[in-house]
C-alpha positions as CSV (number, residue, x, y, z in Angstrom):
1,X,36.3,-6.2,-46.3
2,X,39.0,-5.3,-48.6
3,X,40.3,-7.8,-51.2
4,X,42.3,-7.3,-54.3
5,X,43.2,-9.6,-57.3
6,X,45.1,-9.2,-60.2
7,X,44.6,-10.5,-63.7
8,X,45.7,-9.6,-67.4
9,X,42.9,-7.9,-69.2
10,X,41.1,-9.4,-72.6
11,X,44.1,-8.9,-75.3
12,X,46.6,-7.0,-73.7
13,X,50.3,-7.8,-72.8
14,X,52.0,-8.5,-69.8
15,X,52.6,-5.1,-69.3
16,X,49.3,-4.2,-68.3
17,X,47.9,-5.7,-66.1
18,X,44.5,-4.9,-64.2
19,X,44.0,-4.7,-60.6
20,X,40.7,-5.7,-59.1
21,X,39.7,-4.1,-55.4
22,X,36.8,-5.0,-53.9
23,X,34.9,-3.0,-50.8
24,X,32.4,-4.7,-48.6
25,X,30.8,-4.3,-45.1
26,X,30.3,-8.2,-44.6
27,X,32.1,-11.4,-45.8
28,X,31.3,-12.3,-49.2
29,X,31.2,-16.1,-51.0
30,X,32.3,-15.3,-54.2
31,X,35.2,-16.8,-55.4
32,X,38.2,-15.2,-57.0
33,X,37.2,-16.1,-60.1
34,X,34.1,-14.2,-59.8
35,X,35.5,-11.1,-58.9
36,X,37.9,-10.8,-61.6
37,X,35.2,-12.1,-63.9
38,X,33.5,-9.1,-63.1
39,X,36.7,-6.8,-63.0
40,X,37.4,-7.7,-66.9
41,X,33.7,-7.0,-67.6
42,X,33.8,-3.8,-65.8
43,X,36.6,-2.7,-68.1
44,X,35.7,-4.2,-70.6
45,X,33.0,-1.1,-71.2
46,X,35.6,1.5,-71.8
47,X,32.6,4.1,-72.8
48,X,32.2,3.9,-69.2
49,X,35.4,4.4,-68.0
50,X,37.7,7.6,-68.2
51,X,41.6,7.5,-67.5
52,X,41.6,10.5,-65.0
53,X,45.5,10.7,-65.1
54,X,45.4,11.5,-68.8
55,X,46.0,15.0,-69.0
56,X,49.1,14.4,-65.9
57,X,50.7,11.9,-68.6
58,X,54.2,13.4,-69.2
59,X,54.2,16.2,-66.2
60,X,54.6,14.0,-63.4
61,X,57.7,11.6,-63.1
62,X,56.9,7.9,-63.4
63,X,56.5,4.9,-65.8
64,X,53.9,5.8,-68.3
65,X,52.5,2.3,-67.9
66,X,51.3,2.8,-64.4
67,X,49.2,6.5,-65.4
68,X,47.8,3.5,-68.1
69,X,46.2,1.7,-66.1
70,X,44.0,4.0,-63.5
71,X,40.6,4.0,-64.5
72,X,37.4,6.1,-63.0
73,X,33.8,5.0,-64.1
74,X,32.8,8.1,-66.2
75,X,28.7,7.9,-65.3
76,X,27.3,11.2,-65.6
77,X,24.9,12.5,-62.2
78,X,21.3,11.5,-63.4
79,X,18.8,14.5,-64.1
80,X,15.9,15.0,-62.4
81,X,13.4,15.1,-65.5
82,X,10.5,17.2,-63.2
83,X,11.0,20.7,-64.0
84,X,10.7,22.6,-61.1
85,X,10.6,26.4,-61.3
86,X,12.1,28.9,-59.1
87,X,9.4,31.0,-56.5
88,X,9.7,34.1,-57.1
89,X,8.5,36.3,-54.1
90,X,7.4,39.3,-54.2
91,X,7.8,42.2,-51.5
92,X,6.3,42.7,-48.1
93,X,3.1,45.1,-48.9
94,X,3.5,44.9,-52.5
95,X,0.9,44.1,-55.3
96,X,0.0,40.8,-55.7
97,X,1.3,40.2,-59.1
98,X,-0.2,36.8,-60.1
99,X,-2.8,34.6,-59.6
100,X,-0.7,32.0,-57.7
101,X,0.1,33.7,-54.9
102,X,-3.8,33.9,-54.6
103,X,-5.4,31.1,-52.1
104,X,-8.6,30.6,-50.6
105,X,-10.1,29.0,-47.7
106,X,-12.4,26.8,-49.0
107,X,-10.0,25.5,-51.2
108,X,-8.2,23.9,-47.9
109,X,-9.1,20.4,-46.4
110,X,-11.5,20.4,-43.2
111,X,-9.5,20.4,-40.4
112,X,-9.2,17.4,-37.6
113,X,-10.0,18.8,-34.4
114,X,-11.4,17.3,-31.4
115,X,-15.7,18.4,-30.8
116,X,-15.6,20.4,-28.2
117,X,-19.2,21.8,-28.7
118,X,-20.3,20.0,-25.6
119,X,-18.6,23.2,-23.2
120,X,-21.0,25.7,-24.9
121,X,-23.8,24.2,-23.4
122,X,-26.1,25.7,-21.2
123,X,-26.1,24.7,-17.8
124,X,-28.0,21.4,-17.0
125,X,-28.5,21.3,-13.1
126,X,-29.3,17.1,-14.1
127,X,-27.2,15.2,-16.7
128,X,-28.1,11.9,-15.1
129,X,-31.4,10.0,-14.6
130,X,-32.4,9.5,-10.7
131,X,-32.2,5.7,-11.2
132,X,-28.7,6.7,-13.1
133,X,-26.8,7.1,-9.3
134,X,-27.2,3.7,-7.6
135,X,-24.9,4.6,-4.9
136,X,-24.8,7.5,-3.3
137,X,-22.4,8.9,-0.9
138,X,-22.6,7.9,2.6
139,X,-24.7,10.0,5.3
140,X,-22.1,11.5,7.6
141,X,-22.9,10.2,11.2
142,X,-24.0,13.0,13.9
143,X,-22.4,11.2,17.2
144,X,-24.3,11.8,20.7
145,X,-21.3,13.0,22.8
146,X,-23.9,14.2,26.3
147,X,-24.4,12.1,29.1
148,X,-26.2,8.7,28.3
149,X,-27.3,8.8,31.8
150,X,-31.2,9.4,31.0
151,X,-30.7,6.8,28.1
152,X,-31.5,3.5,30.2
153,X,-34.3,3.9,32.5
154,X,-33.1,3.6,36.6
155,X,-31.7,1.6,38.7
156,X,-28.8,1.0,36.6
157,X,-27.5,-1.2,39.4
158,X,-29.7,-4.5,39.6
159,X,-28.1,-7.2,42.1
160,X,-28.1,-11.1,41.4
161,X,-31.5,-12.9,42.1
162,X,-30.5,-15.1,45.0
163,X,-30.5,-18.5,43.5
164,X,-29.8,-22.3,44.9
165,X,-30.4,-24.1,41.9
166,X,-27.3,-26.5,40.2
167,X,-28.6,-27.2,37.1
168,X,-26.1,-27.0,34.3
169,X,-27.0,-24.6,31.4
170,X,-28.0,-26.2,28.0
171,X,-26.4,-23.7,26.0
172,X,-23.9,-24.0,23.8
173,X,-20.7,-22.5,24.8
174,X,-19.3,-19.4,22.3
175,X,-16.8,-20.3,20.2
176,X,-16.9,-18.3,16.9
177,X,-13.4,-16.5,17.7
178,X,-10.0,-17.5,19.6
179,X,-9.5,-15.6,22.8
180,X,-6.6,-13.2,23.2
181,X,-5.7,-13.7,27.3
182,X,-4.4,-11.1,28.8
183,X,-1.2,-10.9,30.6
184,X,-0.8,-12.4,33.6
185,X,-3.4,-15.0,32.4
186,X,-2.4,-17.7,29.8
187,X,-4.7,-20.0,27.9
188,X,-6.2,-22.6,28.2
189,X,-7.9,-21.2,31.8
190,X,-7.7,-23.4,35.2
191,X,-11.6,-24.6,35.9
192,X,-12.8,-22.2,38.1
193,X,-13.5,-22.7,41.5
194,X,-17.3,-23.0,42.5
195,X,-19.5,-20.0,43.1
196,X,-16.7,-17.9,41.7
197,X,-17.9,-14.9,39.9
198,X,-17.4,-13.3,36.6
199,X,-18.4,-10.0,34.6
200,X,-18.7,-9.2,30.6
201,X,-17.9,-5.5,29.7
202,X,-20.6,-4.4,26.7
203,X,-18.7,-0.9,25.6
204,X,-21.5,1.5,25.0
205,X,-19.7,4.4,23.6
206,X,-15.6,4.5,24.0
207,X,-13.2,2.5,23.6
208,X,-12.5,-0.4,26.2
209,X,-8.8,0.1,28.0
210,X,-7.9,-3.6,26.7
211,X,-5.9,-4.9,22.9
212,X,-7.8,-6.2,20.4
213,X,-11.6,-5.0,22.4
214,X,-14.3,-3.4,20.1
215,X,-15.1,0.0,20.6
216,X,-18.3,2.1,20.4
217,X,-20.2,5.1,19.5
218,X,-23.6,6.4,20.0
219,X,-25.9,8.0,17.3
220,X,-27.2,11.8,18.0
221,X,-30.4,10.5,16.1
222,X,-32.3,7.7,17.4
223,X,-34.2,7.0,14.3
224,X,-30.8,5.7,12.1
225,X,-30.1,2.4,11.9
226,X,-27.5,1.1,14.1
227,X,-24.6,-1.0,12.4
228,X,-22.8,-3.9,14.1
229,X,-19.0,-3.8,14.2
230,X,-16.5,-5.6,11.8
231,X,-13.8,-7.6,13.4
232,X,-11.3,-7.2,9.9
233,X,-11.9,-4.0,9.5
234,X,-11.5,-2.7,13.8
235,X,-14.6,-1.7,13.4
236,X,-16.6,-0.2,16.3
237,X,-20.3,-0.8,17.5
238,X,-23.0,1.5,16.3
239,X,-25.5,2.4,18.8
240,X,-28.9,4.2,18.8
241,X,-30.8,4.6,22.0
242,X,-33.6,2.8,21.2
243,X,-31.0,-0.4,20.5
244,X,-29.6,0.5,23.9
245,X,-33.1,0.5,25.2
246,X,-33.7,-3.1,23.9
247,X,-30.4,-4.4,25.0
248,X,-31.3,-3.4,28.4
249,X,-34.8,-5.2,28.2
250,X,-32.7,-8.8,27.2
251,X,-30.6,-8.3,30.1
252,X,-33.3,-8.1,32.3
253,X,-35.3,-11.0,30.4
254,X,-32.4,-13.1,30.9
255,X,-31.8,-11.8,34.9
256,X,-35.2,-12.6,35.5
257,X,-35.3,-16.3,33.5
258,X,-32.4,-17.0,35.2
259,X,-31.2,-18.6,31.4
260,X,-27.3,-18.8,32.4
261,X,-27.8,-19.0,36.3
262,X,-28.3,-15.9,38.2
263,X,-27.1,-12.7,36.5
264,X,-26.2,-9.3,37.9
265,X,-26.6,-5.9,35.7
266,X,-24.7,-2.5,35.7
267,X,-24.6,0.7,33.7
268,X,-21.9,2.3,34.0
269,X,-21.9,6.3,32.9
270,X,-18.9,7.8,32.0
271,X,-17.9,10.3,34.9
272,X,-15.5,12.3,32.0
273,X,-18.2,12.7,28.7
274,X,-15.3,14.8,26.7
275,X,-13.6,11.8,26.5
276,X,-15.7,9.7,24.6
277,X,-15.0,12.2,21.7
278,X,-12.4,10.0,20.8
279,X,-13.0,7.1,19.4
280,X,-9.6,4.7,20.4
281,X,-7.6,4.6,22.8
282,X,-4.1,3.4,23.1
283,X,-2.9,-0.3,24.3
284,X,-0.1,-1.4,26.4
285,X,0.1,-4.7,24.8
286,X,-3.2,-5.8,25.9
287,X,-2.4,-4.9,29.7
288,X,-4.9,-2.0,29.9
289,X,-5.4,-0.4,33.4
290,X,-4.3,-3.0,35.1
291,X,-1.3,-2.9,37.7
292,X,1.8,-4.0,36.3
293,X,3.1,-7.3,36.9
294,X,7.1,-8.2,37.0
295,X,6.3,-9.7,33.9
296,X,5.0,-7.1,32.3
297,X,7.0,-4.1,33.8
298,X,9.7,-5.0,30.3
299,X,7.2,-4.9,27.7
300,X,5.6,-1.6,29.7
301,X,8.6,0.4,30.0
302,X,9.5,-0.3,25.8
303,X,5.9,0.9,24.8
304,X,5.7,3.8,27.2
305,X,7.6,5.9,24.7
306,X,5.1,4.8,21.9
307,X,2.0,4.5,23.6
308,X,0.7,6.9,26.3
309,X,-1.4,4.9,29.2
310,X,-4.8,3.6,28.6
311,X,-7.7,5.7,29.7
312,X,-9.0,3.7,32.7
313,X,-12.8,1.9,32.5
314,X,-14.4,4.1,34.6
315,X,-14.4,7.1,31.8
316,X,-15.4,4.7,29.4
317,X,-19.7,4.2,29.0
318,X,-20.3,0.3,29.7
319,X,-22.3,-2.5,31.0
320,X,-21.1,-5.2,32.9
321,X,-23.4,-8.7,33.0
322,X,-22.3,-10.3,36.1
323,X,-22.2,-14.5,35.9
324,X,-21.3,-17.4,37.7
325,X,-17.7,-18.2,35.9
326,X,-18.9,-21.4,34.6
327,X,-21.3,-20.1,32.7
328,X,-19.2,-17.6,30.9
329,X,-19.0,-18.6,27.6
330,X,-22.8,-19.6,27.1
331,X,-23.7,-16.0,28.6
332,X,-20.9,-14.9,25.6
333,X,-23.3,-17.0,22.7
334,X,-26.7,-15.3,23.9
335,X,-25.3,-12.2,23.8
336,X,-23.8,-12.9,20.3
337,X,-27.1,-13.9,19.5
338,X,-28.8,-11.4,20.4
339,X,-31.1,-9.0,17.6
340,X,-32.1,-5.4,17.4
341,X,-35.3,-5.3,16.0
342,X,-35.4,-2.1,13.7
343,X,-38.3,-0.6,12.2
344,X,-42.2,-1.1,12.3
345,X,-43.1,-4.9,13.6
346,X,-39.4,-5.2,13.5
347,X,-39.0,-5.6,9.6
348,X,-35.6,-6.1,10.2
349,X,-33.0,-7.7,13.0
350,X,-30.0,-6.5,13.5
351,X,-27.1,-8.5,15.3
352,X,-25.0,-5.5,16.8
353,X,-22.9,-7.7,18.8
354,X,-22.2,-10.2,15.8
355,X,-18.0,-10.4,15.7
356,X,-17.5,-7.9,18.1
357,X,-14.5,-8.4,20.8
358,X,-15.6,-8.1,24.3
359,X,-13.4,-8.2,27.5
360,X,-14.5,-11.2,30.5
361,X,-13.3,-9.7,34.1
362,X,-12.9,-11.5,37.1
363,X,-13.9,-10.3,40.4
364,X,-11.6,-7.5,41.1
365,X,-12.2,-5.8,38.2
366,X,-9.1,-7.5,36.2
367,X,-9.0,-8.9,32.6
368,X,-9.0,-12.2,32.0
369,X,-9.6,-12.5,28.0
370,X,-10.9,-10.9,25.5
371,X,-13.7,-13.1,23.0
């Protein structure tokens, strides 16, 4: 902000007047009266102030009055009252003349610096305490990838007991998870018709040519613990032979009992065994091997250039619990129930069937659902 006023100084004529000019970066309050007040008092201390037209009085051209009234404050630059003297520095090489140009290392404050004294340590093979590491990585798993024919003792083809009993089944139906059908089938199912027959597929090592089914794997060593599988986490079922073993012996407890009406029992032995080196196979939206429909020929052709086709069931190692079809879903809750007892006087049960995914067939071999 620039402002100027003008005013007739203390004692003087007309002829000399005083101009006030004011410099600011913001808006000030003060009044006019103010600033000249303090324009007459800046004046006012002629020590201060110098004419610095003086000595051009008379050489330039102009009214002497104006050269009169052009004023300069006269404030001398302030002195620094520290005496500092000049370093003198002597030549490369040369003599050291004087005492100051001598300094010493102790003289100097200790240096900040990180302790690094830890790296010259000898080597220490254990810097931690056994009870230190809690967890500890994972054992890698050594998969049994030969035939599993030997694994389940012969005939691995048992026939339904013939049976003429009616009596309806006390168990309770499974119903821990919804069903995913697959295509043509729809939910909710038609009853089925009497003495119409049924299958479950238990994978045993593979992966089952239907969506959403749980895989599984077999264990090279029979003596690790098998591991049921995760439904969040697609998962797959963890088998040893000796939980094998004792799935095999509750089939044939149930075949015998007749539990859930007569039942039927296959093992199925993969006729390819480099195939079960992989653990998925691919989906065509839940169709598996089955033919394909009119209905599904659309969604087959989109995914063929995404998916290759599924591996059919008969390189995959399975077992198939044949039912009567109204007894389905209780079969499906025994078998969820089902334990492995692992260790001596089986300290501890496993459920390796607990969440899995398994595929119901009908009597040609076709899916229905998968629970």
């Amino acid at each position: 902000m620039f402002r100027t006023r003008s005013q007739l100084p203390f004692g003087s004529s007309a002829a000399r007047p005083i101009v006030v000019n004011q410099y600011s970066l913001y808006t000030e309050s003060s009044s006019d009266q103010d600033l000249l007040l303090r324009g007459r008092l800046a004046v006012g201390h002629d020590i201060l102030w110098i004419n610095p037209n003086r000595g051009l009085r008379g050489t330039l051209a102009g009214p002497a009055q104006i050269w009169s009234t052009a004023f300069e404050l006269g404030w001398k630059p302030p002195k620094n009252n520290t005496e500092r003297s000049l370093l003198n520095f002597s030549e490369w090489d040369g003599s050291i003349g004087s005492s100051d140009d001598i300094f010493s290392l102790d003289e100097l404050q200790e240096f900040k610096n990180t302790d690094l004294s830890f790296l010259f340590l000898g080597n220490t093979k254990r810097l931690y305490s056994e009870g230190s590491l809690q967890e500890r990585a994972p054992k890698r798993r050594k998969l049994d990838v030969a035939s599993l024919r030997n694994v389940i003792p012969q005939p691995h083809v048992l026939p339904t007991i013939a049976s003429v009993s009616t009596k309806k089944s006390s168990i309770t139906a499974y119903s821990k998870s919804e069903p995913f059908p697959i295509p043509p089938h729809t939910l909710p199912l038609p009853d089925p018709l009497p003495y119409t027959r049924r299958s479950w597929v238990i994978p045993v090592r593979g992966s089952l040519p239907w969506q959403h089914a749980t895989s599984a794997v077999v264990l090279l060593d029979s003596t690790d613990t098998p591991e049921p599988a995760d439904p969040n986490a697609h998962e797959e079922i963890v088998w040893t032979a000796a939980a094998l073993g004792s799935f095999w012996s509750f089939l044939l407890l149930l075949r015998d009992k007749s539990t859930v009406g007569p039942l039927g029992l296959s093992f199925h032995v993969s006729q390819n065994v480099t195939s079960n080196l992989q653990p998925t196979y691919p989906e065509l939206s839940g169709m598996g091997a089955q033919p394909l429909t009119q209905n599904t020929e659309a969604a087959a052709s989109t995914m063929s250039s995404l998916r290759p086709v599924a591996i059919p069931l008969t390189f995959i190692d399975h077992i198939k619990v044949y039912h009567d079809a109204a007894q389905s879903m209780q079969l499906r809750n025994l078998l969820d129930a089902w334990a492995f007892e692992n260790g001596e006087a089986g300290t501890s049960r496993i459920r390796l069937l607990k969440g899995s995914r398994l595929v119901l067939l009908d009597e040609r071999a076709k899916g229905i659902f998968v629970s």
